[in-house]
C-alpha positions in Angstrom: -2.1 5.7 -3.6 -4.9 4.4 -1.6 -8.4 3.5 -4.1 -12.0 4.4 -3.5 -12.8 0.3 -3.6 -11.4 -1.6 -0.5 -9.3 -5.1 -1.9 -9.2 -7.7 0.9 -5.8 -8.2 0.9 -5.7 -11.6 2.1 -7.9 -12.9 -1.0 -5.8 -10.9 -3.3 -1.9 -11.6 -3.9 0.1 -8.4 -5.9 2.1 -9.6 -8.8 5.5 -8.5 -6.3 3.8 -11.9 -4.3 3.1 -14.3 -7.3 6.3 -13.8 -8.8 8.7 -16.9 -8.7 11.8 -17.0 -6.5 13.0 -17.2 -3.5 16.3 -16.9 -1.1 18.3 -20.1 -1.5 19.0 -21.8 2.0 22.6 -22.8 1.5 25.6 -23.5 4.2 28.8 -22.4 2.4 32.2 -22.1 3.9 33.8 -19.3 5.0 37.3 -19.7 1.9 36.8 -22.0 -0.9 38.7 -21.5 -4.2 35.6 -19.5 -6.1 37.2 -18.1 -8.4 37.8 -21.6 -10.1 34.5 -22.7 -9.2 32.4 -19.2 -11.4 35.3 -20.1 -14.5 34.4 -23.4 -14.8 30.4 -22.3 -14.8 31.8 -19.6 -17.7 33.6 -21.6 -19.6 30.4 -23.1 -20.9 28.0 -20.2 -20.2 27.6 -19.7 -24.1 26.6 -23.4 -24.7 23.7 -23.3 -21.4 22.2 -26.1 -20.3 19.5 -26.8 -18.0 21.9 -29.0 -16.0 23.8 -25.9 -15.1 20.7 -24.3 -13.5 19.2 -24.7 -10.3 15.1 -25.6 -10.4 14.5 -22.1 -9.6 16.8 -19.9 -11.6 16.1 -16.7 -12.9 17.6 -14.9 -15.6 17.1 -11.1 -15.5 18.3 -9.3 -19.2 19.3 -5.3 -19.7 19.2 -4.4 -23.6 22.0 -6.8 -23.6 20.3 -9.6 -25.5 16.7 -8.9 -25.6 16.6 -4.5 -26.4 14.9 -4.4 -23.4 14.4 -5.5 -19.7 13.3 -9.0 -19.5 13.2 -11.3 -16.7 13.0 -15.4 -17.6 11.8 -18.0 -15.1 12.7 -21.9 -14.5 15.3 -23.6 -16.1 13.5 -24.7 -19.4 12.3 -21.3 -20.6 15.7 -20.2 -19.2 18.0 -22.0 -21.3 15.9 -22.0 -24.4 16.0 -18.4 -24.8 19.5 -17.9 -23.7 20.9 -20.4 -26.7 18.1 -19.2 -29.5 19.2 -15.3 -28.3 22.8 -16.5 -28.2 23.0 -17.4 -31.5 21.2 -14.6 -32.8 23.2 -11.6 -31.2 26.7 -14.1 -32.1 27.9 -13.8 -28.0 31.5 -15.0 -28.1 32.9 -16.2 -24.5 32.7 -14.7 -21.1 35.6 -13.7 -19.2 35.3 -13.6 -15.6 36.2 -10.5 -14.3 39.3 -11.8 -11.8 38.8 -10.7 -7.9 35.3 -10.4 -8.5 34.1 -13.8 -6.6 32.7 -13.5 -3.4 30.6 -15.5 -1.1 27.2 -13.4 -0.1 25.5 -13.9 2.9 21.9 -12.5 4.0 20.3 -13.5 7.3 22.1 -16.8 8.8 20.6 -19.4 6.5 20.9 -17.3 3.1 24.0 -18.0 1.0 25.8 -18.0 -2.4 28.4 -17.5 -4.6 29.0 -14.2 -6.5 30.9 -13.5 -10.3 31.3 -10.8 -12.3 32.1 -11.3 -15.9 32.3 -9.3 -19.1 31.0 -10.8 -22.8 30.4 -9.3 -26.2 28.1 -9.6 -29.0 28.3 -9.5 -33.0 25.1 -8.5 -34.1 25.0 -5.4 -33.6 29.0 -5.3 -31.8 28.0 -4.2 -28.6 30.4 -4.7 -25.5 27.7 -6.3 -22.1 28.6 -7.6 -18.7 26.9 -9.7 -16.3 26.8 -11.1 -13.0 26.7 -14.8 -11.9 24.8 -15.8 -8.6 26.3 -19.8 -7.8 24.3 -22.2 -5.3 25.6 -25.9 -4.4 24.0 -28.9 -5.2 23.9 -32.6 -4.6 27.2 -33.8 -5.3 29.3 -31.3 -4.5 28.5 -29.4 -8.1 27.7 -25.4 -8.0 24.5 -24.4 -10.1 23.2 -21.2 -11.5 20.8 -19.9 -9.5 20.4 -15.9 -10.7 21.7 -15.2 -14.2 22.2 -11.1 -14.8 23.2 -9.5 -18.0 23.7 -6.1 -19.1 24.5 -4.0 -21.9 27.3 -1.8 -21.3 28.5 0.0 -24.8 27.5 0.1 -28.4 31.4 -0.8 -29.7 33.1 2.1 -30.9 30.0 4.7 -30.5 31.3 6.8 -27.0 30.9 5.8 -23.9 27.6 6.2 -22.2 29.1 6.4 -18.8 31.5 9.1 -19.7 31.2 12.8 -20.1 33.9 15.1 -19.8 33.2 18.8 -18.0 32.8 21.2 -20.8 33.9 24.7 -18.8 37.1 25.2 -17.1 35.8 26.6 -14.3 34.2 22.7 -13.7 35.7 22.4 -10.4 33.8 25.1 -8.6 30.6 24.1 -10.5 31.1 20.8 -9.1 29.9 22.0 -5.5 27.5 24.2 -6.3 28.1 27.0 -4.3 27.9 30.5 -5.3 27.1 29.7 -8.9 25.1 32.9 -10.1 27.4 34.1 -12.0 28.8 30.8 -13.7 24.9 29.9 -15.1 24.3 33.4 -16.2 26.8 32.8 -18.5 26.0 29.1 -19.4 22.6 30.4 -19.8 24.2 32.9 -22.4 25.8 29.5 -23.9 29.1 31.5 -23.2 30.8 29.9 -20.6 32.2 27.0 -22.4 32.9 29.2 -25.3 31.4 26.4 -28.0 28.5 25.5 -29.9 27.6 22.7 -28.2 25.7 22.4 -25.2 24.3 25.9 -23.1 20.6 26.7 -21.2 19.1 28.6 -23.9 21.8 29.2 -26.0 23.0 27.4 -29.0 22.1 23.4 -28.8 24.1 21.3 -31.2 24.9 24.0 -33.7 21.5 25.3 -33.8 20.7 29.0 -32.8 19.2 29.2 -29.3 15.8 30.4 -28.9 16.9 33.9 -27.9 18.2 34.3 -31.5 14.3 34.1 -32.4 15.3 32.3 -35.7 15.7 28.7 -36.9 17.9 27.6 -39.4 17.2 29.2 -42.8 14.9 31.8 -41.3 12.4 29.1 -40.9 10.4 28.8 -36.6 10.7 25.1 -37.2 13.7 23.5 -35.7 15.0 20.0 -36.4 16.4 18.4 -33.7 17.0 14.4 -33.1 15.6 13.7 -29.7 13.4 16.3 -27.6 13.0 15.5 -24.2 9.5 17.1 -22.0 11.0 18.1 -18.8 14.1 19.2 -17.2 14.3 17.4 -13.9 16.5 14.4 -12.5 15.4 12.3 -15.6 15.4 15.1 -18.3 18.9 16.1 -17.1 20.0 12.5 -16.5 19.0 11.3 -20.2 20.7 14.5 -21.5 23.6 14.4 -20.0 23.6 10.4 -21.6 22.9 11.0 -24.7 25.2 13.9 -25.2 27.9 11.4 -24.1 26.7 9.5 -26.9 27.0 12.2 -29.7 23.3 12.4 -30.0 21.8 15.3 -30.7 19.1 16.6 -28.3 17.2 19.5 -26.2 15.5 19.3 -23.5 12.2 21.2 -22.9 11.8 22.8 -19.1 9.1 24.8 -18.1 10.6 26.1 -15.2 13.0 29.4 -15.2 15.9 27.7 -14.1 17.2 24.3 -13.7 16.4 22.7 -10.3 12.6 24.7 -9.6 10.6 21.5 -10.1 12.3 21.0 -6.3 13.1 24.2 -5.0 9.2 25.4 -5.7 8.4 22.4 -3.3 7.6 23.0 0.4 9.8 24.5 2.6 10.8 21.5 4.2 10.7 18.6 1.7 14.2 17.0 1.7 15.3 13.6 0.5 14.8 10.2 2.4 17.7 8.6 0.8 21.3 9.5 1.6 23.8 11.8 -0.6 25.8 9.6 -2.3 22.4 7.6 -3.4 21.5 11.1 -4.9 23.6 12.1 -7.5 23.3 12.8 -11.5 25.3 10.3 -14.0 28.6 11.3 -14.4 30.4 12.3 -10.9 29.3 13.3 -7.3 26.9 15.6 -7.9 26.6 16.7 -3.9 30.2 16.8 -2.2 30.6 16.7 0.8 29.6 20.0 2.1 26.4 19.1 1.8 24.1 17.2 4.1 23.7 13.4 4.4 20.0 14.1 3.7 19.5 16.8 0.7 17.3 19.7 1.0 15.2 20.8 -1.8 17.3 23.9 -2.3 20.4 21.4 -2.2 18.8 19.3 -4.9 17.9 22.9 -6.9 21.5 23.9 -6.4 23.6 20.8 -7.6 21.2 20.2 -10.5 22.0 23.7 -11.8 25.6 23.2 -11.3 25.5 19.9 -12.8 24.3 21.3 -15.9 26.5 24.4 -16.4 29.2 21.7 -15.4 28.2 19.6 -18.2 26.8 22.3 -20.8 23.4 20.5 -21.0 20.9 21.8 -23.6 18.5 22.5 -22.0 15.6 25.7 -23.1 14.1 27.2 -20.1 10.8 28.6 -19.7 9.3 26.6 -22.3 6.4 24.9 -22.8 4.8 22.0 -25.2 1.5 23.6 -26.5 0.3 20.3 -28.7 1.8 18.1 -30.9 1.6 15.8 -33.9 2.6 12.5 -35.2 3.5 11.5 -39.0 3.4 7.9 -39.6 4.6 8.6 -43.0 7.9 10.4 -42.0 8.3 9.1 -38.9 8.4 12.2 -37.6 7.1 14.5 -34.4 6.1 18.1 -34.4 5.9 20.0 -31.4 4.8 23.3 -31.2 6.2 25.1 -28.4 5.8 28.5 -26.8 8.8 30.1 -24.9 7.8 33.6 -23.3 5.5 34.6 -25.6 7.3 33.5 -28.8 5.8 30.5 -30.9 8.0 27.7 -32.7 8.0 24.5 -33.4 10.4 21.5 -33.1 10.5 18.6 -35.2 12.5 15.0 -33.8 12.7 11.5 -34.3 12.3 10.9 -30.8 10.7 11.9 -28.1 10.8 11.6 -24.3 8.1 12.6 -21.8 10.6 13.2 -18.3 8.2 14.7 -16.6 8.1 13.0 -13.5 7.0 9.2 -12.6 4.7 10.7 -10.0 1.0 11.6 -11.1 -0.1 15.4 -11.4 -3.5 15.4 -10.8 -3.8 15.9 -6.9 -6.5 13.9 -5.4 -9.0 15.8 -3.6 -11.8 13.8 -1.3 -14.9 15.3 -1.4 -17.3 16.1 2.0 -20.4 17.2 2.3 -20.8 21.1 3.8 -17.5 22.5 2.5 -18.9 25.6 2.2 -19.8 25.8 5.8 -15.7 25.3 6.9 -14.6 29.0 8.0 -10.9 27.6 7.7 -8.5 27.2 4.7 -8.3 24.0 2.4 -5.8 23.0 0.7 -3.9 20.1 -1.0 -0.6 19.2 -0.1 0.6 20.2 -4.2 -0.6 23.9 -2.7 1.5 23.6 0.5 5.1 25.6 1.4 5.0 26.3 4.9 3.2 26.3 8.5 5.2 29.2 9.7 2.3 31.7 9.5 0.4 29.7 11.4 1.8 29.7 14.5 -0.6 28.8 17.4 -3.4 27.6 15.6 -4.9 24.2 14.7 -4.2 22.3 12.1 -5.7 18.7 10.6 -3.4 16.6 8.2 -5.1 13.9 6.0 -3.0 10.9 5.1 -0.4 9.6 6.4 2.4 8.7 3.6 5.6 10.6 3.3 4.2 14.4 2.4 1.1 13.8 5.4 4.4 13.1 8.0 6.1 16.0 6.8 3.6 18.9 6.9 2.4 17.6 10.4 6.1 17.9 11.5 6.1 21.3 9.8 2.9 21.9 11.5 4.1 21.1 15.4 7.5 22.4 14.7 5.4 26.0 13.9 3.6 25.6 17.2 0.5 24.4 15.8 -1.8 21.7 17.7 -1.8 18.8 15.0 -3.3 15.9 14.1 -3.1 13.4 11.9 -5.9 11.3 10.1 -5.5 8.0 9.5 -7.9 5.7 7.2 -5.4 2.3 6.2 -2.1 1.3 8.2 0.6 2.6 6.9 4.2 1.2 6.4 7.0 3.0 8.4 10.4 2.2 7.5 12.8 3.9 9.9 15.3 5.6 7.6 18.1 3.8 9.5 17.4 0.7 8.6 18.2 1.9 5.0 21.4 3.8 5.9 23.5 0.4 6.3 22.5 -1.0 3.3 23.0 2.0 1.3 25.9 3.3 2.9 27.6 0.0 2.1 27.1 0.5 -1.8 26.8 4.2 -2.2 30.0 5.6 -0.3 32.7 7.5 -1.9 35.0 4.8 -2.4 32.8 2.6 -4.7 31.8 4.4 -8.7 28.1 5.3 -8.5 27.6 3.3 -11.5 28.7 0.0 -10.6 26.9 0.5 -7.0 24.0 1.1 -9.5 24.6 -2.6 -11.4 24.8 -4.5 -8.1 21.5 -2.5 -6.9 19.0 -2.4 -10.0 20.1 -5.5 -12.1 18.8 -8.1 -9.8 14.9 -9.3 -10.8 12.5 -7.8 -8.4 10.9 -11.1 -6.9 15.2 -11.5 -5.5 15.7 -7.9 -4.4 12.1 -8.0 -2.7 13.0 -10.9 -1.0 16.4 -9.6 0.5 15.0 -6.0 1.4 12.7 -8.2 3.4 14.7 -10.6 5.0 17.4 -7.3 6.2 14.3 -4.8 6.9 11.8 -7.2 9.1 15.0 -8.5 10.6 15.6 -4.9 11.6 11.4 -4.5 12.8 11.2 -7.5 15.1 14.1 -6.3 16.5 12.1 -3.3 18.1 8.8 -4.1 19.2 8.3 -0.9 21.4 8.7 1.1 18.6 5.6 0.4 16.9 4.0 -0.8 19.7 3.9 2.8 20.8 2.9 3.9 17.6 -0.4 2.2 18.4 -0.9 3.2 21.3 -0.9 6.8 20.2 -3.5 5.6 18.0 -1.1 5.1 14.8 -2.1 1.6 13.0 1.1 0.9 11.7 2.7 -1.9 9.2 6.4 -2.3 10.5 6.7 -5.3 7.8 5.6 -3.7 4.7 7.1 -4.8 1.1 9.2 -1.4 0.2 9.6 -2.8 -3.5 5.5 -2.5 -3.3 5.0 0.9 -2.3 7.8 2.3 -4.8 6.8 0.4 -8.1 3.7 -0.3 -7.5 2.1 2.4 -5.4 4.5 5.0 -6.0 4.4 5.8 -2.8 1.8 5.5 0.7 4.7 4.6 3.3 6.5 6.6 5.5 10.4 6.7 5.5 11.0 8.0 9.1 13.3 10.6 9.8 11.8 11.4 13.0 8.1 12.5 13.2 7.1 9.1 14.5 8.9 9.7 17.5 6.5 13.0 17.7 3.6 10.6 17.5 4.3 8.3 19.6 5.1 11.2 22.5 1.7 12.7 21.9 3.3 15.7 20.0 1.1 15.0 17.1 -2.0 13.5 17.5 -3.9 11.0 15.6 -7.4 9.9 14.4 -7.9 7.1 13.3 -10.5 5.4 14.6 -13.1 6.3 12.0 -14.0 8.2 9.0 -14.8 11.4 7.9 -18.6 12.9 7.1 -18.4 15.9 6.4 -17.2 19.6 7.2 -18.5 21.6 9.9 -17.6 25.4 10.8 -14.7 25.1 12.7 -12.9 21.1 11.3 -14.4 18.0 10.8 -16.9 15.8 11.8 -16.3 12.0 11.7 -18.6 8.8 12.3 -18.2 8.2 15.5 -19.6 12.0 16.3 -16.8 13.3 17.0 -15.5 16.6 15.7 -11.8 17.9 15.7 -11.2 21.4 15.4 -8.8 23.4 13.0 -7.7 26.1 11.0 -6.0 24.7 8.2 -7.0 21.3 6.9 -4.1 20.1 4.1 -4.9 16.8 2.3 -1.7 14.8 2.1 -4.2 12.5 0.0 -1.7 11.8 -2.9 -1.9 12.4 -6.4 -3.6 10.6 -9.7 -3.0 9.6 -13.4 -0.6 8.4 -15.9 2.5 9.8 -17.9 0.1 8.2 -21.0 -2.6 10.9 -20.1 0.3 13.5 -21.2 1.4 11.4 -24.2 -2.4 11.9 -24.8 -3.0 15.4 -24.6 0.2 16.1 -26.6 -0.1 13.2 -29.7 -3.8 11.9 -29.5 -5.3 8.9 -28.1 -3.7 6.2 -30.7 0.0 7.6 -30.0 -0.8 7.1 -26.2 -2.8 3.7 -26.9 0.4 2.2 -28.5 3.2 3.8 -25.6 1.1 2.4 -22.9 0.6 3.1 -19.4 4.0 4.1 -17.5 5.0 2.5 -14.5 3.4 -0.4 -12.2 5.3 -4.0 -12.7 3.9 -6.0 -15.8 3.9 -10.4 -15.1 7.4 -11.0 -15.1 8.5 -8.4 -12.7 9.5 -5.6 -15.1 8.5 -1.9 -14.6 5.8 -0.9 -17.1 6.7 1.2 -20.0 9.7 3.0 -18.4 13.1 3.5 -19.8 12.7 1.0 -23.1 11.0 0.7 -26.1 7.1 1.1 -26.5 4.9 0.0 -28.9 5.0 3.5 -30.3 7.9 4.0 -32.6 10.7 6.4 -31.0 8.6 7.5 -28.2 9.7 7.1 -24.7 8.8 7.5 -20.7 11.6 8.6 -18.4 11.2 8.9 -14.7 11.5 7.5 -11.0 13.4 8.2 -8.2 17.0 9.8 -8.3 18.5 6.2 -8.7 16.4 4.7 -10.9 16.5 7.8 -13.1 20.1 7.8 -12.9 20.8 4.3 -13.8 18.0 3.1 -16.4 18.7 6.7 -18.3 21.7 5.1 -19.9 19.9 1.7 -21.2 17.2 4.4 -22.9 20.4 6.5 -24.3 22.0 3.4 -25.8 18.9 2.2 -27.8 18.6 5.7 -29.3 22.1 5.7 -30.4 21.2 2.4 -32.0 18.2 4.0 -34.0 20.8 6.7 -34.9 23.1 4.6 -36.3 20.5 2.7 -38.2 21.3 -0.6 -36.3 18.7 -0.4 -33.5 18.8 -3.1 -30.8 16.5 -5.9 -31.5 13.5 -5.8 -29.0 12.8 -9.8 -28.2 9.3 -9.8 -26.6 9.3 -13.9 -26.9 8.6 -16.5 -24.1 6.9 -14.0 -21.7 6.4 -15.2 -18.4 2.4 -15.7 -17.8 1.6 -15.8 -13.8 -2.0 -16.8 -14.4 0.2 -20.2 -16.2 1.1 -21.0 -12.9 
């Protein structure tokens, strides 16, 4: 999201650019016997070394050893921590997971040798894998260069990967098609004919809230985890921790599951493919739907997915305020749910309610009142249908502002487009390749997910780079007509930036640039807006453009901490912390692991990273409920201003 204060960028490096590492250079033949070569590097991988390390290795933990994500630099630190943390979790050997060695290339000069391999620890008995990234060195001897490890079970507690349908009509459900009658009667917790799991029916033995009583008469229900929010990351931790045994609801405001999207604008639809897009567990979206999801499609397979998997989930309810007791550990939550009050009392809780900010951003100009046309944010938009003919004025130029002016044209509407700071387009097929080599229906979502979100981020930058500017240089036209349309455009933006940084401000284009660049949909960008007069705008330079409907695609502000804040007071929110943004060793901020506020959590992100990091969070609060929580190891951080 752009920021009242202008930064000049070239005296000020993000912490995505000061983070250490970079893309080995490395000539490696085409067949080689690797599979010897990663055993021999395991054999002793319990006893590291900093001889086994290349100057620049990085080692990049899930919950495995540490409880949490942590990402160590430089061979020193890295084989410090890795023997202290050995010893204290009692890791016994790793076993190379046989056909896993492969050679990886990126680019022509980009090469090296990856392992898979599988390890457990004593203390607590937990079951982890990991992944091996080999480089050669002087002498003909192979050296670590990444080190990846990752928690995969607590040993003998379920399987967090794993949840078996709960109705027998699963099979339809698993489409989502003509489902109406399924959910009503999930919804009436009868479908599965059980106890255990319905929308607003009976959530782990407890009475559902239609039965307007609690256990023993009482409005106060006792449940272990409550989760705030019933979208991809509500669902997603659900769904985990019910693999788990753990019992939870989750709080939805919305009438049915799936309206956070299908209450979107008509035409908002996914820029990331289907098989990318789906909820833990199986294939959320066969293939009758489209490569590129809909926001009713998204609405549709969510629902299925949780009458398929009897998620507990209490509709139409909302979190009035809530409390926290040091002294019992405990949380209160008074809820309301159509008009009836109760409250809800947990040892955790999770706030799911979306990694994006709520508070829409709304720049202020001077003689608004004098505008005889409508206003309105891009949160208020649905549709340009009704506005056929007329003139419309987008501001900003990120994802929603290339949307709506698409909506806009495709209505018939004269459009244009201001433009105050380049903006990074990333044609969406440059992403397809690259996704539709991991996500595809012959590889398990969840080990496309380890090979995509266990590398550190400094490595993953770098590769998205070297594929994507590859890809950019390639077509010069393409953004050279951009700019002559009047589009200032970034073709070699850093994509790991604008997701987990900036949470957004880039364009993934599925097509409107093309519009652009034919002088479909005009631009201005040239200079900046003063103020409002009857009929548009008035900018600067003294020119005025003209229009009916002026939508700010301007983005949105705040923090999931402001919520945590409104619901538990400001010393519960001061000791979670702020949610999301990347912290000095690379790791997202807040998300997915243990704060500093005792069994409070943030969920959110992006259908992937919602997907995957939900089952790290599940895992530690089956830990907490078995009264052997993972120890959280916060030593050794990495300090960039050290550098």
């Amino acid at each position: 999201m752009a920021t009242s204060k202008m930064i000049d960028e070239s005296s000020k490096k993000s912490i995505l650019e000061r983070l250490p590492g970079q893309l080995p250079i490395s000539t490696i033949p085409e067949v080689g016997d690797w599979e010897s070569i990663a055993g021999e590097i395991l054999k002793d991988l319990p006893n590291l070394s900093t001889s086994f390390l290349a100057v620049d290795a990085i080692w990049r933990d899930s919950f495995a050893l540490t409880g949490t994500f942590r990402t160590f630099y430089f061979p020193d630190t890295i084989a410090r921590e890795w023997s202290l943390l050995c010893k204290q979790r009692g890791v016994l050997s790793a076993k190379l997971i046989q056909g896993s060695a492969k050679i990886i290339r990126i680019g022509s000069k980009h090469a090296w040798l990856d392992c898979k391999f599988s390890f457990t620890t004593t203390n607590p008995a937990t079951e982890c894998s990991g992944f091996l990234s080999l480089v050669p060195s002087e002498g003909g001897k192979w050296k670590i260069w990444l080190l990846r490890t990752i928690l995969e079970q607590i040993t003998g507690h379920g399987d967090v990967d794993s949840l078996a349908p709960c109705s027998q009509d699963a099979s339809t459900i698993s489409e989502g098609r003509n489902l109406d009658k399924t959910l009503d009667r999930h919804r009436d917790g009868l479908a599965h004919g059980t106890t255990n799991g319905s929308q607003n029916g009976p959530t782990n033995g407890l009475p559902g809230l239609d039965s307007g009583t609690a256990p023993n008469g009482s409005s106060t229900y006792d449940i272990y985890v409550v989760i705030i929010g019933g979208g991809q990351s509500g669902l997603g931790i659900g769904g985990r921790l019910q693999a788990l045994g753990v019992p939870y609801v989750i709080l939805e405001q919305h009438s049915s599951v799936g309206d956070a999207w299908k209450t979107r604008y008509a035409s908002a639809r996914l820029h990331t493919i289907r098989e990318y897009s789906h909820l833990p567990f199986d294939r959320t979206f066969g293939p009758s739907y489209p490569e590129y999801l809909g926001k009713d499609d998204l609405a549709e397979g969510h629902r299925a997915w949780a009458a398929k998997y009897g998620i507990n989930i209490w509709l139409s309810t909302t979190v009035d305020s809530g409390h926290w007791d040091n002294k019992t550990q405990t949380y209160t939550l008074n809820i309301r749910r159509m008009g009836k009050e109760s409250q809800v009392t947990a040892k955790h809780v999770i706030i799911a309610t979306g990694a994006g900010s709520h508070t829409p951003v709304m720049p202020m100009f001077p003689n608004r009142e004098k505008y005889r046309g409508l206003v309105l944010h891009s949160a208020q938009y649905v549709s340009a249908n009704e506005w056929k003919r007329k003139k419309g004025i987008v501001i900003g130029t990120a994802n929603t502002g290339h949307d709506v002016a698409s909506d806009m044209y495709d209505a018939g509407m004269n459009t244009t487009m201001v433009q105050r700071n380049r903006t990074y387009v990333l044609p969406v097929e440059y992403i397809e390749d690259r996704y539709h080599a991991l996500y595809n229906d012959k590889i398990p979502t969840e080990v496309s997910d380890r090979i995509m979100f266990s590398n550190p981020i400094s490595i993953d930058r770098l590769t998205s780079a070297e594929v994507l500017h590859a890809m950019a240089r390639a077509q010069p036209e393409r953004w050279d007509a951009l700019e002559r349309a009047g589009f200032k455009v970034d073709p070699y933006g850093d994509i790991q930036e604008a997701i987990l940084v900036r949470l957004g401000g880039h364009y993934i284009d599925v097509g409107t640039s093309a519009k652009i660049s034919n002088g479909l949909i005009k631009v201005k960008s040239d200079s900046s807006i003063t103020s409002y007069t009857e009929d548009g705008l008035l900018f600067a330079d003294g020119t005025e453009t003209k229009a009916d409907v002026i939508v700010f695609a301007t983005g949105f502000v705040g923090n999931l901490k402001q919520r945590a804040a409104q619901l538990f007071g400001d010393e519960v929110a001061e000791r979670a912390g702020n949610f999301f943004g990347l912290d000095e060793e690379g790791e997202i901020v807040g998300a997915f692991k243990p704060t500093q506020q005792p069994g409070f959590w943030y969920m959110g992100g992006a259908l992937g990273h919602a997907r995957y990091h939900s089952r790290f969070l599940a895992l530690s609060i089956k830990a907490h409920q078995l009264g052997t929580a993972l120890p959280v190891y916060m030593g050794s951080p990495h300090r960039l201003d050290s550098e």
